[in-house]
C-alpha positions as a Markdown table, in Angstrom:
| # | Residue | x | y | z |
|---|---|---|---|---|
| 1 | Unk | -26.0 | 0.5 | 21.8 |
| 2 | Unk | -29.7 | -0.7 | 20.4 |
| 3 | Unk | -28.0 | -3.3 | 18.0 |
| 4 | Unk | -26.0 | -4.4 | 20.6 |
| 5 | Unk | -29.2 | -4.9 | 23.2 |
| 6 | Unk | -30.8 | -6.6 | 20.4 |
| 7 | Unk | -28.2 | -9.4 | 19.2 |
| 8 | Unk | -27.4 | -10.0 | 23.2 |
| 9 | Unk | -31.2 | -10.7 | 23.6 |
| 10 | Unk | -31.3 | -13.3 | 20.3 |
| 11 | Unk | -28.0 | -14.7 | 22.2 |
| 12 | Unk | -29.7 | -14.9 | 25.7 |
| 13 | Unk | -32.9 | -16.2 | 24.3 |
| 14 | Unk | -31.5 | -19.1 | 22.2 |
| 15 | Unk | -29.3 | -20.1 | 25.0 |
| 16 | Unk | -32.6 | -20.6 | 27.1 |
| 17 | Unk | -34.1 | -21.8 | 24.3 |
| 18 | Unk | -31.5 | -24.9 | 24.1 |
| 19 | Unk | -31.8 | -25.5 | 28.2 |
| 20 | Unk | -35.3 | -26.2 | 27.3 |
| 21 | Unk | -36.8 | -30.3 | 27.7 |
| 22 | Unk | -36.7 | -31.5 | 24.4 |
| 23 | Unk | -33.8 | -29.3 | 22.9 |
| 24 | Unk | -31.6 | -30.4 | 20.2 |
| 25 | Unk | -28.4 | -31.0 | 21.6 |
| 26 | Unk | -26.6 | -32.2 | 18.3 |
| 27 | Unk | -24.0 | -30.0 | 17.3 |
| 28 | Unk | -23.9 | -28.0 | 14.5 |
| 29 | Unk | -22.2 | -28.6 | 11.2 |
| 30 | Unk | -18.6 | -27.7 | 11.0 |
| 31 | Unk | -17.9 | -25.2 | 8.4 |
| 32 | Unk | -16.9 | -25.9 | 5.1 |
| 33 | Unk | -12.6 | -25.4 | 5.2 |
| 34 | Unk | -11.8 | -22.5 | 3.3 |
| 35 | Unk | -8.3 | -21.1 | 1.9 |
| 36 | Unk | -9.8 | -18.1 | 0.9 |
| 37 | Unk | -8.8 | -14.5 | 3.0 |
| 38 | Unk | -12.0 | -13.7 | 3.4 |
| 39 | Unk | -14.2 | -13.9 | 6.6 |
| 40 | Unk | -16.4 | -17.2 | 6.8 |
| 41 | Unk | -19.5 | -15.0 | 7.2 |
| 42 | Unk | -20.0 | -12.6 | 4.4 |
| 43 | Unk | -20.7 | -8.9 | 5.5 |
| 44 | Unk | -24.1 | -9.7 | 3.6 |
| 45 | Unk | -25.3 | -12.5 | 4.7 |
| 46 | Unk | -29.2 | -11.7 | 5.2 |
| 47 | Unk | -29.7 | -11.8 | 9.4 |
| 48 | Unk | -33.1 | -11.2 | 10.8 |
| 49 | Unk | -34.3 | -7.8 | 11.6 |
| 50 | Unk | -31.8 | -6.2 | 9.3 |
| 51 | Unk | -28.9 | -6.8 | 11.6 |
| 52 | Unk | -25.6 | -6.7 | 10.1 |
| 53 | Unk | -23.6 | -10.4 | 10.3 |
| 54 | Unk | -20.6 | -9.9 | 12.7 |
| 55 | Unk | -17.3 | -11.2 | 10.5 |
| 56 | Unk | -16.0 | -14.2 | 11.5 |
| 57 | Unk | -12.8 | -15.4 | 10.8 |
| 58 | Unk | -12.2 | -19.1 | 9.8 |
| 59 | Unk | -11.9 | -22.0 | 12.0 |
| 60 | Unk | -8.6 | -23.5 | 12.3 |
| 61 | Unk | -8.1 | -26.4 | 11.1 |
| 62 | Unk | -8.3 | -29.8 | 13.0 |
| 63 | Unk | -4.2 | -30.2 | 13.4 |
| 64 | Unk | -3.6 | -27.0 | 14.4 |
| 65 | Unk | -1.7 | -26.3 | 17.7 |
| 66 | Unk | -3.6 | -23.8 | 19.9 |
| 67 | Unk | -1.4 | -22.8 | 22.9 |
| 68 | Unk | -2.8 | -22.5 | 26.5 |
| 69 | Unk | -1.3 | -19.1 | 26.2 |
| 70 | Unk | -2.9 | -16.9 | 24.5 |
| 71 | Unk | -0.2 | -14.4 | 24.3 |
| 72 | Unk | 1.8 | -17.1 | 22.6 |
| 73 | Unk | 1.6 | -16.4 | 19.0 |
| 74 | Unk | 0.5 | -19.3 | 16.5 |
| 75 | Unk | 1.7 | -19.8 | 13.1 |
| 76 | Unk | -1.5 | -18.9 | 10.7 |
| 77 | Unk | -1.9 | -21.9 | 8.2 |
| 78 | Unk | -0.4 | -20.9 | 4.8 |
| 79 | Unk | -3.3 | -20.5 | 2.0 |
| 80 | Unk | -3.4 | -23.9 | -0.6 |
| 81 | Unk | -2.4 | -21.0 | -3.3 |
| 82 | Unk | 0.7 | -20.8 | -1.8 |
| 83 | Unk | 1.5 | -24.2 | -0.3 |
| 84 | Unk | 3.3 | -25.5 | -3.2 |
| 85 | Unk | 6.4 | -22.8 | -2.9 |
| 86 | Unk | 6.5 | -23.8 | 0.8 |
| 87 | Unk | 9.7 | -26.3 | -0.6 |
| 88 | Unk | 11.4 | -23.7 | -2.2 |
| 89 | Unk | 11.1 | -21.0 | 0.8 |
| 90 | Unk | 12.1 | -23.9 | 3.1 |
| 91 | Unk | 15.5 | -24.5 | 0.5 |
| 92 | Unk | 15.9 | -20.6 | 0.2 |
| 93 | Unk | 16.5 | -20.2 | 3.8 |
| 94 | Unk | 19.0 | -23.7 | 4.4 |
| 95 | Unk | 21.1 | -21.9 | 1.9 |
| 96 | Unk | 20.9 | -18.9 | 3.7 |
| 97 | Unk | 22.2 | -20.7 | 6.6 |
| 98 | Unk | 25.1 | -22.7 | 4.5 |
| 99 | Unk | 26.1 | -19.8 | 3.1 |
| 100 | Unk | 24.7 | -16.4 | 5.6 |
| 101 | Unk | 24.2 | -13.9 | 2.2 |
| 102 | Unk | 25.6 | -10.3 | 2.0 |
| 103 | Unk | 23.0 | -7.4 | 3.3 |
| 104 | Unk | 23.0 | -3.9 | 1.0 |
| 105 | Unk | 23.8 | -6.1 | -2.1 |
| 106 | Unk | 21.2 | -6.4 | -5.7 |
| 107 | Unk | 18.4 | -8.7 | -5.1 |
| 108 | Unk | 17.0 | -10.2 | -8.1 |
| 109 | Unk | 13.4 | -11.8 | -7.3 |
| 110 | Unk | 10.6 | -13.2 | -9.9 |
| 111 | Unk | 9.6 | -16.4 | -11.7 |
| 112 | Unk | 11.8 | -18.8 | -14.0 |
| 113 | Unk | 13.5 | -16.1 | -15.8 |
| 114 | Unk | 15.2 | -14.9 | -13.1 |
| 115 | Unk | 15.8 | -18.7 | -11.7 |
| 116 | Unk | 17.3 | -19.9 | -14.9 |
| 117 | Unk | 19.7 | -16.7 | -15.3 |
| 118 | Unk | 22.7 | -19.2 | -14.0 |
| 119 | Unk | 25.1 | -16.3 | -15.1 |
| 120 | Unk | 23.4 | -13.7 | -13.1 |
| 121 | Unk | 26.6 | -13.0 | -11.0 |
| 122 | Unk | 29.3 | -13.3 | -14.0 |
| 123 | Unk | 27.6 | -11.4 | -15.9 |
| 124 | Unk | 27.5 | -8.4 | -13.6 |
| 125 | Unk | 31.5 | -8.4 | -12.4 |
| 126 | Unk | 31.4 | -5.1 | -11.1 |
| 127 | Unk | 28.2 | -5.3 | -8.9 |
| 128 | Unk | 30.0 | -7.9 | -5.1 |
| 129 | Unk | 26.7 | -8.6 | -3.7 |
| 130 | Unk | 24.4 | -10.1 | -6.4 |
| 131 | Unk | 21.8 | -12.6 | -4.9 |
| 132 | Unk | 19.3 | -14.7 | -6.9 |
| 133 | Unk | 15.7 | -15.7 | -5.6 |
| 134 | Unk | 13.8 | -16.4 | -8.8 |
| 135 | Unk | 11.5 | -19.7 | -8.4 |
| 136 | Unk | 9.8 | -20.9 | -11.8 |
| 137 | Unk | 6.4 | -20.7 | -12.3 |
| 138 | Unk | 5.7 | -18.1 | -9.8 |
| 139 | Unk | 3.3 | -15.1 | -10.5 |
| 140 | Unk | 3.4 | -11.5 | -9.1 |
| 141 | Unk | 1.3 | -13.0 | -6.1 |
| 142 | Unk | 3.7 | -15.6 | -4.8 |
| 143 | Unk | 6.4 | -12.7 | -4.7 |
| 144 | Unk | 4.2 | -10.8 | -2.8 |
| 145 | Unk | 2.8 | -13.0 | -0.6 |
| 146 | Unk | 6.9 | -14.3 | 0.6 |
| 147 | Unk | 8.3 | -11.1 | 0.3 |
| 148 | Unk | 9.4 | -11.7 | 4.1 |
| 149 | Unk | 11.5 | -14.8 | 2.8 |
| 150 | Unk | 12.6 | -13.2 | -0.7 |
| 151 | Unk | 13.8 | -9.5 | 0.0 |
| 152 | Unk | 13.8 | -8.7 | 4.2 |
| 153 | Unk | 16.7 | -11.3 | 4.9 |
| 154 | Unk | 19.0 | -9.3 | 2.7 |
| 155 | Unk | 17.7 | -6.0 | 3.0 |
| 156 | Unk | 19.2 | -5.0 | -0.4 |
| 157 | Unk | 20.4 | -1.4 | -1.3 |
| 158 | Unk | 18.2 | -3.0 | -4.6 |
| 159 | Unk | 15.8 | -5.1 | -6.0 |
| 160 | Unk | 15.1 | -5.7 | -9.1 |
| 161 | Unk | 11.7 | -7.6 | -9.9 |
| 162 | Unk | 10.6 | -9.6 | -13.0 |
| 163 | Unk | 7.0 | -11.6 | -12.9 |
| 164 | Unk | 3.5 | -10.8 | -14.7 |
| 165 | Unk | 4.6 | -13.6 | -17.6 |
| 166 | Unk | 2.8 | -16.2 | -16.1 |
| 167 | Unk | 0.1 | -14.2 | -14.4 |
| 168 | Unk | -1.0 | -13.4 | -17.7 |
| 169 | Unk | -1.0 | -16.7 | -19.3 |
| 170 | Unk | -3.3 | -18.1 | -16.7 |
| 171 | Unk | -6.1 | -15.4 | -17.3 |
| 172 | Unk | -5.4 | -12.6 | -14.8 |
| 173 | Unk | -5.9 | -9.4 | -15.8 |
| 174 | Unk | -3.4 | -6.7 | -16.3 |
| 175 | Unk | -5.3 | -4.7 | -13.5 |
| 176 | Unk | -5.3 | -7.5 | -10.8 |
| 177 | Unk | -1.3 | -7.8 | -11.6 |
| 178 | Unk | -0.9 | -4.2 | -11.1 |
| 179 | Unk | -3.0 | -4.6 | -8.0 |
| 180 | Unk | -0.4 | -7.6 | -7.1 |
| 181 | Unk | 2.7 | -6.0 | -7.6 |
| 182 | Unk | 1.5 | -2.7 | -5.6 |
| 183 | Unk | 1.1 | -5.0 | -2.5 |
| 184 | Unk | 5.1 | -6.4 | -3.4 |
| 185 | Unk | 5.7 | -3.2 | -3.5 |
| 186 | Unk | 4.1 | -1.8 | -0.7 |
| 187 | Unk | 5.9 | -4.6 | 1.6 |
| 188 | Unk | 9.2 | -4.1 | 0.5 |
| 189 | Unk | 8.5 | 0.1 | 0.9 |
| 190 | Unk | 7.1 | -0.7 | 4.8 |
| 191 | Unk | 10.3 | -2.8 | 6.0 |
| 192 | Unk | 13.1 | -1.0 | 3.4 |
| 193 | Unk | 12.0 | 2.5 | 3.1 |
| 194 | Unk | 15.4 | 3.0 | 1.6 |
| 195 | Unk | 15.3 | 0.2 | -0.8 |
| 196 | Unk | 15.6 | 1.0 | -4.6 |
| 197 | Unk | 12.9 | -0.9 | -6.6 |
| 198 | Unk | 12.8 | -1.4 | -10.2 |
| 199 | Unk | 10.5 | -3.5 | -12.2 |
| 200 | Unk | 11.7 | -5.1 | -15.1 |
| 201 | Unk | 8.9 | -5.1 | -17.9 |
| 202 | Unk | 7.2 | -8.5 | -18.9 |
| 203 | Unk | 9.3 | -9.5 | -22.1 |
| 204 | Unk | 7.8 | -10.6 | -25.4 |
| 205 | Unk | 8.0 | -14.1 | -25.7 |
| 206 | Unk | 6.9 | -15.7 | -29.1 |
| 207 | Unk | 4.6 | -18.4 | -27.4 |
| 208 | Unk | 3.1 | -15.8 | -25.5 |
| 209 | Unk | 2.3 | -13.8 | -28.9 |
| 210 | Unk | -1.4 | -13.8 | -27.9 |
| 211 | Unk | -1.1 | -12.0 | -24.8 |
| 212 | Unk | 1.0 | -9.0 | -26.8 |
| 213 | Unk | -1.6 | -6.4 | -26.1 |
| 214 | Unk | -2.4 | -7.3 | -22.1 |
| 215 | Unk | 1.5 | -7.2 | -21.7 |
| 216 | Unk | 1.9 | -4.3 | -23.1 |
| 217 | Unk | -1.0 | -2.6 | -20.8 |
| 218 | Unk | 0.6 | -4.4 | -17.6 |
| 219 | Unk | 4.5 | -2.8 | -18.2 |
| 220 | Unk | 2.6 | 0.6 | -18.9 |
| 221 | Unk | 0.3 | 0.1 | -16.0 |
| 222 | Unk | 3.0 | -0.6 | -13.5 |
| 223 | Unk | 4.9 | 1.9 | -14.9 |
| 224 | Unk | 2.8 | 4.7 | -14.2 |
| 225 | Unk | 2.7 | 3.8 | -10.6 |
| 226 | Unk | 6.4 | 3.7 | -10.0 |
| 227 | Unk | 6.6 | 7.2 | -11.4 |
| 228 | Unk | 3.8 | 8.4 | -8.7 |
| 229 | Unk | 6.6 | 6.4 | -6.3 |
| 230 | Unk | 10.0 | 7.9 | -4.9 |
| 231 | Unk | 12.9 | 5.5 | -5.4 |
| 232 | Unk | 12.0 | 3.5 | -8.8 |
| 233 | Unk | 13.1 | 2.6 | -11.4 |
| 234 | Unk | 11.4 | 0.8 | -14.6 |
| 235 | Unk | 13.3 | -1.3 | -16.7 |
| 236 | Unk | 12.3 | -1.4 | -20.6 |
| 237 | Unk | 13.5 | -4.8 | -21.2 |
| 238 | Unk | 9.9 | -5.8 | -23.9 |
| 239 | Unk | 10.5 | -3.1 | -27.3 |
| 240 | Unk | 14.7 | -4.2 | -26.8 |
| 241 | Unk | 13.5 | -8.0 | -27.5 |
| 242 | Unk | 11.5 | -6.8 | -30.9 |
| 243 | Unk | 12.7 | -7.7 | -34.5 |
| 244 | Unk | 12.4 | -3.9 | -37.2 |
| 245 | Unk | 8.6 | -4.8 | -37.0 |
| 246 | Unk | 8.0 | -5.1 | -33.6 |
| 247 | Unk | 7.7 | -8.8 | -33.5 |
| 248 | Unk | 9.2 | -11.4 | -30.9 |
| 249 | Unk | 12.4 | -12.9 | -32.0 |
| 250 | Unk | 12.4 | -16.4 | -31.6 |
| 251 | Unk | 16.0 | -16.5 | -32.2 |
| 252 | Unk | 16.5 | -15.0 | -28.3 |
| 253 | Unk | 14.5 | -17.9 | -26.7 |
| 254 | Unk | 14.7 | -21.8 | -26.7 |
| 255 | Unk | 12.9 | -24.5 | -28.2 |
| 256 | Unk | 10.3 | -23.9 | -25.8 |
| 257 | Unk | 9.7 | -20.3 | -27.3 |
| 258 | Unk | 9.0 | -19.4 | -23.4 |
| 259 | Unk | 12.3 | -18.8 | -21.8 |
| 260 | Unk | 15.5 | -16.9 | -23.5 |
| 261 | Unk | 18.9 | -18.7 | -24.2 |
| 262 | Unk | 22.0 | -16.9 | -23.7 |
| 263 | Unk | 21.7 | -14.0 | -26.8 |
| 264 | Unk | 18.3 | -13.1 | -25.1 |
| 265 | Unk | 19.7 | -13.1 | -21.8 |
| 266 | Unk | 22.8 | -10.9 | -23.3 |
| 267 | Unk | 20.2 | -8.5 | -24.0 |
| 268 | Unk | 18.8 | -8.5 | -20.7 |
| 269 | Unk | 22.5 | -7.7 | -19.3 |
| 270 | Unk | 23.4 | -4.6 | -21.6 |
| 271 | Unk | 19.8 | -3.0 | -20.8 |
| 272 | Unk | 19.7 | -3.4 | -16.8 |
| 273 | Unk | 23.5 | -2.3 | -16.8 |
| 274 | Unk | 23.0 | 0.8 | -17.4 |
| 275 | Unk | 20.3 | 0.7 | -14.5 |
| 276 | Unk | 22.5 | -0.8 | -12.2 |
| 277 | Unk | 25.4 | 1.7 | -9.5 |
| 278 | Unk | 29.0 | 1.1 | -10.1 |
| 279 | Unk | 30.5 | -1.0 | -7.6 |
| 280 | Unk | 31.2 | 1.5 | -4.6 |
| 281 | Unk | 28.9 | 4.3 | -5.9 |
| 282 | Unk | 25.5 | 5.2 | -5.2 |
| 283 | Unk | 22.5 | 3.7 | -7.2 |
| 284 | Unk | 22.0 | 6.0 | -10.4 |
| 285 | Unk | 19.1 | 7.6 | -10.4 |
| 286 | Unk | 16.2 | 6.7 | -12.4 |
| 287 | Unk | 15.9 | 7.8 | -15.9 |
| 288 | Unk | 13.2 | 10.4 | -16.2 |
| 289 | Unk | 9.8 | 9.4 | -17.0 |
| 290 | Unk | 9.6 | 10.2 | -20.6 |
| 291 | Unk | 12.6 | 8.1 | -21.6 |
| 292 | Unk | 11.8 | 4.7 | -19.0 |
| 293 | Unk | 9.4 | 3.6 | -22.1 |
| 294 | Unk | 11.7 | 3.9 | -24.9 |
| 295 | Unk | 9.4 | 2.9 | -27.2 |
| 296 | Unk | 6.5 | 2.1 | -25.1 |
| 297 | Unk | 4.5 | 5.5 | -25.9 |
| 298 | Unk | 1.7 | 4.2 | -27.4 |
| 299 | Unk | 1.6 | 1.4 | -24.9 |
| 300 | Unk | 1.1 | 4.2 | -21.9 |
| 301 | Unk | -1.6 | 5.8 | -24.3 |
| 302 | Unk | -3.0 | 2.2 | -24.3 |
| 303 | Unk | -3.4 | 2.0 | -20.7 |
| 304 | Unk | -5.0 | 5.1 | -20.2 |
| 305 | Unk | -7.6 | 4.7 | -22.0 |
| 306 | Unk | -8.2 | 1.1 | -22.1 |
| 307 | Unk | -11.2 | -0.8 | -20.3 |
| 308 | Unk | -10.0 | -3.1 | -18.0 |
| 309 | Unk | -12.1 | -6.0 | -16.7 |
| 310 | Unk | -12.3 | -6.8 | -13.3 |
| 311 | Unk | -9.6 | -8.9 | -12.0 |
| 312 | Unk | -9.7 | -12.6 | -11.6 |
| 313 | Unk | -9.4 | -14.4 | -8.5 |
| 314 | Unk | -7.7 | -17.6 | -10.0 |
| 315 | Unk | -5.3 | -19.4 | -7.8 |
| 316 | Unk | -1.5 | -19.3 | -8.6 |
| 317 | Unk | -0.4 | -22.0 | -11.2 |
| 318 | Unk | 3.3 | -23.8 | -11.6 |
């Protein structure tokens, strides 16, 4: 108990110190609002006589609600990261309410790929509970951070998740997307231990040419986890998108180069088909780990041996 003696003196003895004549009594300066997760006072903040800074959390905003109550729990502000999908949460669940959606069925969650696949339910006939919650622009993050809105309402026999596109493209590292997706994942595994997940790989888009070799080392990254994981499944959806010489094929995307038109989502239907369980039978089980890659070999070589920098902290990006 020394430290303890010693920061409740420096308490007692400033406290006496402000009763003093002549005190300053103007309050201190507010601290500087913050979106980050951290604590406002860094473990390492220098204190005097080597004691260790407690952590603090931050201070609530100004328009937040604080209940007499205590035991009355309070809605914790959502991080600025995030604050821009709070729209499309908020129209998720009115059409939840509409229309109440089917529990055990194939949840499809990620960023505009999944959003834009209007013939995600016609194009899987024999699957009756197919629900869609892509929302463009999102990164592996945002998935993560609303799993509670995307996946638990439906607690789906399956999901099936596509994002690390634009994770990528705004300067994240394949490490830091691996290190996003194992908290989706770890969500999802807490509430639905039962729940089949299968990553779809990040797919080679033409104007995304320039990233070939970090999304390469992010599909064989995250899939080596899921093979450490019971209940996976990987999805080799980047080598069945490459031309003879292992090139994009702009012919499977639109003008934009970015996002497939319907040959390139024709592909996407024949490959996850044969990941997909019949319509009253159990989910098939996951293909063995030396055939998930197809041709992605040399990509898992890539990863094992490949020095990755330390992941960025940029914020998420539309």
């Amino acid at each position: 108990m020394p430290c303890l003696t010693v920061v409740a003196s420096a308490l007692l003895a400033a406290g006496t110190a402000a009763a003093q004549p002549g005190a300053s009594t103007s309050p201190s300066p507010a601290p500087t609002a913050t979106t980050s997760h951290t604590s406002a006072v860094s473990p390492d903040t220098p204190v005097p006589n080597g004691i260790v800074a407690p952590q603090i959390a931050p201070r609530a905003p100004a328009n937040t609600v604080v209940p007499e109550n205590p035991s009355v729990p309070v809605a914790k502000p959502v991080p600025q990261a995030y604050v821009q999908w709070m729209t499309t949460m908020a129209q998720f669940a009115e059409a939840d309410r509409a229309h109440p959606p089917p529990q055990d069925g194939v949840l499809f969650v990620g960023s505009s790929t999944v959003r834009l696949w209007s013939t995600l339910k016609a194009d899987f006939p024999h699957l009756e509970k197919v629900i869609n919650r892509g929302f463009g622009g999102s990164t592996v993050a945002d998935n993560a951070y609303f799993v509670d809105r995307l996946v638990y309402p439906y607690r789906p026999r399956m999901v099936l998740f596509y994002a690390g596109d634009n994770d990528l493209a705004m300067g994240r590292e394949p490490q830091r997307v691996l290190a996003d997706f194992t908290a989706f994942f770890e969500a999802v595994r807490r509430e639905l231990p039962d729940t089949r997940i299968t990553y779809i790989s990040i797919k080679p888009s033409p104007s995304r040419a320039h990233l070939a070799a970090k999304i390469t080392l992010t599909n064989a990254l995250i899939q080596r986890y899921l093979e450490t994981q019971n209940n996976t499944d990987y999805v080799d959806i980047y080598h069945a998108m490459l031309d003879a010489h292992g090139q994009p094929r702009p012919e499977l995307f639109l003008q934009d180069q970015l996002h497939m038109n319907r040959e390139g989502y024709n592909i996407w239907k024949t490959v996850i088909t044969q990941h997909l369980p019949d319509r009253h039978g159990p989910l098939p089980p996951p293909a063995p780990p030396s055939t998930r890659a197809g041709q992605g070999g040399s990509a898992t070589a890539t990863a094992g041996t490949a020095d990755v920098t330390e992941a960025s902290a940029a914020p998420s990006a539309p």
